[in-house]
N, CA and C atoms as a LAMMPS dump frame, in Angstrom:
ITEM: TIMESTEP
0
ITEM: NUMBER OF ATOMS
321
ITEM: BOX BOUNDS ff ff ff
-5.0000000000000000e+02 5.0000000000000000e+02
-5.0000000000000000e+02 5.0000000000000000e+02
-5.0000000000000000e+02 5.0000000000000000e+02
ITEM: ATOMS id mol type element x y z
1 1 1 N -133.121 341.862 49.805
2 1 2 C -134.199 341.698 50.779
3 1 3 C -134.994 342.989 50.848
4 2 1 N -136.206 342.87 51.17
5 2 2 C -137.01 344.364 51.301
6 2 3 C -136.6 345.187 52.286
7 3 1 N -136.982 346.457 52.438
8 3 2 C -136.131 347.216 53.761
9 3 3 C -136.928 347.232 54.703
10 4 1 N -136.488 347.387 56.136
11 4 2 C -137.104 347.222 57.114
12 4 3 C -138.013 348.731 56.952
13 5 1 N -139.238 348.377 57.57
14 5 2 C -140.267 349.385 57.695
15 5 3 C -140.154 349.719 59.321
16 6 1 N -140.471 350.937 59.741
17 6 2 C -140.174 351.844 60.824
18 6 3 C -141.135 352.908 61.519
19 7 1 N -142.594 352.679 60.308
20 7 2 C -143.265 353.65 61.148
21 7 3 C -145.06 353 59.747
22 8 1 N -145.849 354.112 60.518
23 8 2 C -147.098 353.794 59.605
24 8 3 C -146.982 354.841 58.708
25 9 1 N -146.487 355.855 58.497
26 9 2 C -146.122 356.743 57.528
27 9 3 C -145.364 355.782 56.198
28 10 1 N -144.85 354.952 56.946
29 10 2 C -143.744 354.099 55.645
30 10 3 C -144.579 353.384 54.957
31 11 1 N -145.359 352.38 55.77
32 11 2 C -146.373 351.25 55.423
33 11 3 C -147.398 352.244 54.66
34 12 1 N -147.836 353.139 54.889
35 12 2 C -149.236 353.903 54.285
36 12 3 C -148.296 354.482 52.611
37 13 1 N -147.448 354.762 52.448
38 13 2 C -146.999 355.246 51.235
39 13 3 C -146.529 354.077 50.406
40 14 1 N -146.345 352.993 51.354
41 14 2 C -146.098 351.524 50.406
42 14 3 C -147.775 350.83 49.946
43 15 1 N -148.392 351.555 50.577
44 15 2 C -150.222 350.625 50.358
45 15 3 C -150.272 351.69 49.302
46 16 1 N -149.953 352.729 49.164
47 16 2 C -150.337 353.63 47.948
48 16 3 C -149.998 353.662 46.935
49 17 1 N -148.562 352.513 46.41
50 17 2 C -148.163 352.163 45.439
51 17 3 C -149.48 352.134 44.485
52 18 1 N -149.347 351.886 42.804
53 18 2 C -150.308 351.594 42.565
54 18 3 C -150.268 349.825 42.078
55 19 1 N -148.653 349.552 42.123
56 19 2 C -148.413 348.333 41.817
57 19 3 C -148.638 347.61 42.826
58 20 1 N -148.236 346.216 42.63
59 20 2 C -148.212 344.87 44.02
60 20 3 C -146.967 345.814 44.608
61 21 1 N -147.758 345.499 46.327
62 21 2 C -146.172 345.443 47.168
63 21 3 C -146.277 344.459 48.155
64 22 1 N -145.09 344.016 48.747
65 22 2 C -144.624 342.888 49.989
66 22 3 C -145.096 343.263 51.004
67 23 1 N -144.997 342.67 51.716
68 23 2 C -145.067 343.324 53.636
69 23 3 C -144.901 342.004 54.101
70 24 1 N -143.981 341.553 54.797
71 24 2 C -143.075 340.605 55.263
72 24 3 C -143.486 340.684 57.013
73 25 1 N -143.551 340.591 57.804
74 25 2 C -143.583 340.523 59.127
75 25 3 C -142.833 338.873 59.647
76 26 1 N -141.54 339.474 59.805
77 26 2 C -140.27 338.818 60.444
78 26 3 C -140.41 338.237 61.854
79 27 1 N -140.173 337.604 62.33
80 27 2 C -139.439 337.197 63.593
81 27 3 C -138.264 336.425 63.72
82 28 1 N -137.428 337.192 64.63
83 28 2 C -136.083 337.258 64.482
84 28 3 C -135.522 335.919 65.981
85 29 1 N -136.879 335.477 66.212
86 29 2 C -136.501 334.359 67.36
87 29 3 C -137.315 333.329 66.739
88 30 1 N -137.758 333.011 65.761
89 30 2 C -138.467 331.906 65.156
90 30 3 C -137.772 331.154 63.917
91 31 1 N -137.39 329.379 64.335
92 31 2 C -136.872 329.578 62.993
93 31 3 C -137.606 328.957 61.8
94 32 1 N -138.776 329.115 62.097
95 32 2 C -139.514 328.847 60.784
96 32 3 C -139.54 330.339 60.253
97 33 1 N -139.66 331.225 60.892
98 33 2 C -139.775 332.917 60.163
99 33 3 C -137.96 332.85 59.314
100 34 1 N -136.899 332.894 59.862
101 34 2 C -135.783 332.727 59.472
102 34 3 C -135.642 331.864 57.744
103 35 1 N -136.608 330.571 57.728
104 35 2 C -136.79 330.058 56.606
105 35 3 C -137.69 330.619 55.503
106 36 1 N -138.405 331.289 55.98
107 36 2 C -138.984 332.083 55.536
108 36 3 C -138.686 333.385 54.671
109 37 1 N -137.627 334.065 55.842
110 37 2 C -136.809 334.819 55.662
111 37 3 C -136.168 335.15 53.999
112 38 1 N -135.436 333.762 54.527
113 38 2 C -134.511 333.221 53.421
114 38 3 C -135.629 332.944 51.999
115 39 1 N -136.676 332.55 51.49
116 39 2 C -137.166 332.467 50.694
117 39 3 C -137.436 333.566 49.771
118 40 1 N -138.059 334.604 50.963
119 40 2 C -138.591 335.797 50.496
120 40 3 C -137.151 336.744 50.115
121 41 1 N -136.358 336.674 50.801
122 41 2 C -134.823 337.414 50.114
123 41 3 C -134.259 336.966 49.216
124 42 1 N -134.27 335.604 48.539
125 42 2 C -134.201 334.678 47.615
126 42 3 C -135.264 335.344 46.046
127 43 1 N -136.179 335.592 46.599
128 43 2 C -137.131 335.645 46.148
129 43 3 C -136.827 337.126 45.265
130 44 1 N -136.82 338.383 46.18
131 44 2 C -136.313 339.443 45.925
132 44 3 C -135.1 339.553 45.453
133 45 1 N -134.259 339.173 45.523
134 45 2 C -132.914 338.889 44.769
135 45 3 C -133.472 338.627 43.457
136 46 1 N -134.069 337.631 43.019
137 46 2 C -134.504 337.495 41.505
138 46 3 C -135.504 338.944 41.067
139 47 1 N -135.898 339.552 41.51
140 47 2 C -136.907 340.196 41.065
141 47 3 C -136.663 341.617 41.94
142 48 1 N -135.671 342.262 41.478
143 48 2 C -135.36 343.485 42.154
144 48 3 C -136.393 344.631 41.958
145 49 1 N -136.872 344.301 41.208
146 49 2 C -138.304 345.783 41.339
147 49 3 C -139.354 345.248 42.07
148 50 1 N -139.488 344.245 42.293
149 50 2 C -140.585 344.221 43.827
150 50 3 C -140.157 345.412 44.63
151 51 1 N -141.478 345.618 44.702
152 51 2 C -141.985 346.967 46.122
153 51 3 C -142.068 346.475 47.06
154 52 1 N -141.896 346.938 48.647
155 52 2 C -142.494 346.347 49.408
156 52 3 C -141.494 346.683 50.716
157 53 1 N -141.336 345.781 51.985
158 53 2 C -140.92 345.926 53.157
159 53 3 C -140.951 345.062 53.973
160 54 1 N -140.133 344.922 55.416
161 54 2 C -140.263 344.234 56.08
162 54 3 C -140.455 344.812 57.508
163 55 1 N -141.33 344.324 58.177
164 55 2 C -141.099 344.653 59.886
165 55 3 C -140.889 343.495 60.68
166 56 1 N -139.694 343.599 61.47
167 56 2 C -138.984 342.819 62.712
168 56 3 C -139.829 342.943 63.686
169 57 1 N -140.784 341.707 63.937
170 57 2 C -141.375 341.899 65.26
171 57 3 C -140.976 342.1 66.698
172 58 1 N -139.556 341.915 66.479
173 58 2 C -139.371 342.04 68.242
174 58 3 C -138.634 343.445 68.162
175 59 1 N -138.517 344.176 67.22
176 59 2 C -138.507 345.498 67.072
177 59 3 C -139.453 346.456 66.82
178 60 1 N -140.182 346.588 66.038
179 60 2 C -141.293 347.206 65.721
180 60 3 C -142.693 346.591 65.906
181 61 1 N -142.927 346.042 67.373
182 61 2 C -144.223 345.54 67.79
183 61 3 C -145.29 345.901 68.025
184 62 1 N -145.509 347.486 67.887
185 62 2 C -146.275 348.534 67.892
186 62 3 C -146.901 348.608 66.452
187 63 1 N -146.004 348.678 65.775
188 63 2 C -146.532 348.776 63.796
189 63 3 C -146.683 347.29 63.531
190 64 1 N -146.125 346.321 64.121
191 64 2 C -146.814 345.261 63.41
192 64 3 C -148.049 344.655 64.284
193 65 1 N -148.253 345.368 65.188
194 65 2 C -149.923 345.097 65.426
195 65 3 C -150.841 346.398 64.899
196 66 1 N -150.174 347.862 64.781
197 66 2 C -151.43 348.438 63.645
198 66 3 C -151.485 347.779 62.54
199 67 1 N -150.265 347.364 62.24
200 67 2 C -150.315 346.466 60.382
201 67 3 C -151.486 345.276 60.371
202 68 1 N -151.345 344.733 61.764
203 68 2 C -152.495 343.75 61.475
204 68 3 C -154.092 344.314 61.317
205 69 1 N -154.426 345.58 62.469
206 69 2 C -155.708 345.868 62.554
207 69 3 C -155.85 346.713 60.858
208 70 1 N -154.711 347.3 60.401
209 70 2 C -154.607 347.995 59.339
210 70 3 C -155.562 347.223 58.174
211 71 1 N -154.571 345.876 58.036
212 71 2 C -155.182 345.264 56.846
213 71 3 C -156.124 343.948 57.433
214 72 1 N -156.633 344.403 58.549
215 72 2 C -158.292 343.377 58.956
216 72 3 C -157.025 341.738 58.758
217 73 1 N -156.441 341.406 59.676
218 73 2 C -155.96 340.543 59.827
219 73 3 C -155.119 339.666 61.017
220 74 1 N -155.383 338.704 61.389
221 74 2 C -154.674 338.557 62.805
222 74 3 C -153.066 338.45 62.241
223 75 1 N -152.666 338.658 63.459
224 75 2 C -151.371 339.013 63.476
225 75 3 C -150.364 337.262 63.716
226 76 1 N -149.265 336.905 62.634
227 76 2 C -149.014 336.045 62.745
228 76 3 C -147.413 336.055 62.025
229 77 1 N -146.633 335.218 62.821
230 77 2 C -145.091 335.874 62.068
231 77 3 C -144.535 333.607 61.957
232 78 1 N -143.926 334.201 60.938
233 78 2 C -143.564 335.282 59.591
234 78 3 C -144.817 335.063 59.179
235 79 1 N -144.974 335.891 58.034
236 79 2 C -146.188 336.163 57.913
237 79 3 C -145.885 336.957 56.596
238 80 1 N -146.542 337.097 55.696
239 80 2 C -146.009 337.731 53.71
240 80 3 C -147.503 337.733 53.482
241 81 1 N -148.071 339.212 53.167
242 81 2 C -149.146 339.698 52.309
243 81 3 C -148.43 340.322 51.111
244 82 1 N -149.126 340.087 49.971
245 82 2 C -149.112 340.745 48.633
246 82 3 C -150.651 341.847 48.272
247 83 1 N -150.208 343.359 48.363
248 83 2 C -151.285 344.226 48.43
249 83 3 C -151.12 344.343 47.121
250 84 1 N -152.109 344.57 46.676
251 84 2 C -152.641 345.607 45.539
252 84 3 C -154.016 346.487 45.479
253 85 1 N -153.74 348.355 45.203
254 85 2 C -154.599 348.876 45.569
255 85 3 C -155.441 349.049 47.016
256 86 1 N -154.188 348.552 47.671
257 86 2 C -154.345 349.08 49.411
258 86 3 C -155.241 347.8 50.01
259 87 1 N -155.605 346.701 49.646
260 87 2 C -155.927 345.691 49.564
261 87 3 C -155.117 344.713 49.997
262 88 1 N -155.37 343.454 50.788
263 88 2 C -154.535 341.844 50.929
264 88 3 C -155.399 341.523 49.5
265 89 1 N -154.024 341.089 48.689
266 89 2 C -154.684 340.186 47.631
267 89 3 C -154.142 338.786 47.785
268 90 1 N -153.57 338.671 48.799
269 90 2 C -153.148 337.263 48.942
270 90 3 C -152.05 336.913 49.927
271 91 1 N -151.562 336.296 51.089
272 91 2 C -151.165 336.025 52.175
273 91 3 C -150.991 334.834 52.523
274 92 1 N -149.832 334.594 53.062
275 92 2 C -148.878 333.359 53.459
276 92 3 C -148.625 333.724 54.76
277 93 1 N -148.361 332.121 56.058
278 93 2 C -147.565 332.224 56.623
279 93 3 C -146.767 331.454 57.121
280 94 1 N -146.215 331.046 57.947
281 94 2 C -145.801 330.205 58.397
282 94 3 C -144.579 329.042 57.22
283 95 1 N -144.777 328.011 57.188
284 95 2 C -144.101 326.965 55.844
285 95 3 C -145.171 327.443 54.441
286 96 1 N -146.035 328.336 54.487
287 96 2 C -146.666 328.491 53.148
288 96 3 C -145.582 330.084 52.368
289 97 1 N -144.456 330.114 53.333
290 97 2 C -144.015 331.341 52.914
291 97 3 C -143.173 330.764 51.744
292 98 1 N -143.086 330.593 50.642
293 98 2 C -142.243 329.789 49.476
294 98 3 C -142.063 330.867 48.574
295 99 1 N -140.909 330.692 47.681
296 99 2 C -140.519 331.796 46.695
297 99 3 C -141.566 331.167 45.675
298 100 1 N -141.904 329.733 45.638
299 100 2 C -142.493 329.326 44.774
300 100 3 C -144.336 330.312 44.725
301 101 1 N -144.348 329.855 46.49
302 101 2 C -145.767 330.685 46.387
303 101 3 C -146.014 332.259 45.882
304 102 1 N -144.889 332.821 45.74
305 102 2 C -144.518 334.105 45.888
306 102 3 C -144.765 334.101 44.313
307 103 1 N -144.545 333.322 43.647
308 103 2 C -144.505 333.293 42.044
309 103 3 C -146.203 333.165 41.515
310 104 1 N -146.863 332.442 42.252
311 104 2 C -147.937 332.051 42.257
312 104 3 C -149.168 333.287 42.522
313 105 1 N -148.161 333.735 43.253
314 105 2 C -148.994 335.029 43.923
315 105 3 C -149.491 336.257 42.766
316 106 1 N -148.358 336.402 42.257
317 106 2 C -148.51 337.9 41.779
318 106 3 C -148.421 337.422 39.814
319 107 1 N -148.844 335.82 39.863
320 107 2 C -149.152 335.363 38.613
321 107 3 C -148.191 335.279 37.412
């Protein structure tokens, strides 16, 4: 699974990758995020060099609303952007969170 993210220092050195990275925004009382969950760790399990992270909204609710104004986006959990070049190049949420879409994503 990606590691939990903890601050905007973390998120700003993961947008600077120059490759694709994840950014996952969890909720840990939803269980469509939970299915979600499970896709995207599914997902990462196959493909251990994915970059990327996760933030727990009912933990880090402070960074996952700069994360939203960050990348010009309303805020919505679960919730999976794929950046490239500090950019949303593409975003899921809710039942669109699929390992399948995840495949789709990054081509």
């Amino acid at each position: 699974m990606l590691p939990s993210l903890t601050s905007e220092a973390e998120v700003e050195a993961l947008l600077a990758q120059p490759g694709p990275v994840w950014l996952f925004k969890h909720s840990n009382a939803c269980p469509i995020s939970f299915a979600a969950h499970d896709e995207v760790a599914a997902w990462c399990a196959a493909h251990p060099q994915a970059a990327g992270g996760m933030i727990v909204i009912q933990e880090r609710r402070p960074l996952s609303n700069w994360l939203a104004t960050r990348l010009g986006r309303i805020h919505q959990s679960p919730q999976l952007f794929l950046v490239r070049g500090g950019q949303v190049a593409w975003m899921a949420t809710h039942w669109g969170v699929t390992g399948a879409a995840m495949d789709a994503a990054v081509g």
